[in-house]
C-alpha positions in Angstrom: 3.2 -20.5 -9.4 0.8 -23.4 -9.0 4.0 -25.8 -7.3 2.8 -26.5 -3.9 5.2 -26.0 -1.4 3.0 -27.4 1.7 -0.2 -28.2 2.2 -2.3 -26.0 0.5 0.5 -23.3 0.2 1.7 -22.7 -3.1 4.6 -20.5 -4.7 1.7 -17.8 -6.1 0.4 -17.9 -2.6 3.7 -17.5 -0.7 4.8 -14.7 -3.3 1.2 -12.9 -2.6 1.5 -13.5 1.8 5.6 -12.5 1.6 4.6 -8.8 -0.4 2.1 -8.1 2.2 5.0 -8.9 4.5 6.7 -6.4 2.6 4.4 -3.7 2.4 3.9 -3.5 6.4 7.3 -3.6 6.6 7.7 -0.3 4.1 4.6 1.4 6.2 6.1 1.3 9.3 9.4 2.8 8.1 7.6 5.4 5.9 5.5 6.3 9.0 8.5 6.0 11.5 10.5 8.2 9.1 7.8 10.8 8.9 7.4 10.9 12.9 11.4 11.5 13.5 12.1 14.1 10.0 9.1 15.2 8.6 6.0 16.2 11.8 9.1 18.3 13.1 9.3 20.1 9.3 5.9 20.8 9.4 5.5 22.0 13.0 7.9 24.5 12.3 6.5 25.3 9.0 3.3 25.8 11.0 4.4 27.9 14.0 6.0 30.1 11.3 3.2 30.6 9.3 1.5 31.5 12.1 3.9 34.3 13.8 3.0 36.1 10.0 -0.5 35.4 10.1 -1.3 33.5 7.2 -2.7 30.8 8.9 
């Protein structure tokens, strides 16, 4: 982990900077996912619970 790859950039460091990479990268899918499939779900989900009254 501690083999510097350059300057003061080491493999633990690179490993660490390339998950956060990562995890952005699953975010935006997740949130992109959720705008397209699941807000659409949930309206209708909504509107219905609504036409009965329960909400």
């Amino acid at each position: 982990m501690s083999l510097r790859l350059a300057g003061p950039l080491n493999v633990g460091l690179a490993l660490s900077l390339l998950q956060c990479v990562t995890a952005a990268c699953a975010i935006g899918w997740y949130a992109r996912h959720a705008r397209r499939v699941l807000d659409p779900e949930a309206a209708q989900v909504r509107a219905l619970l609504r036409e009965e009254g329960e909400v």
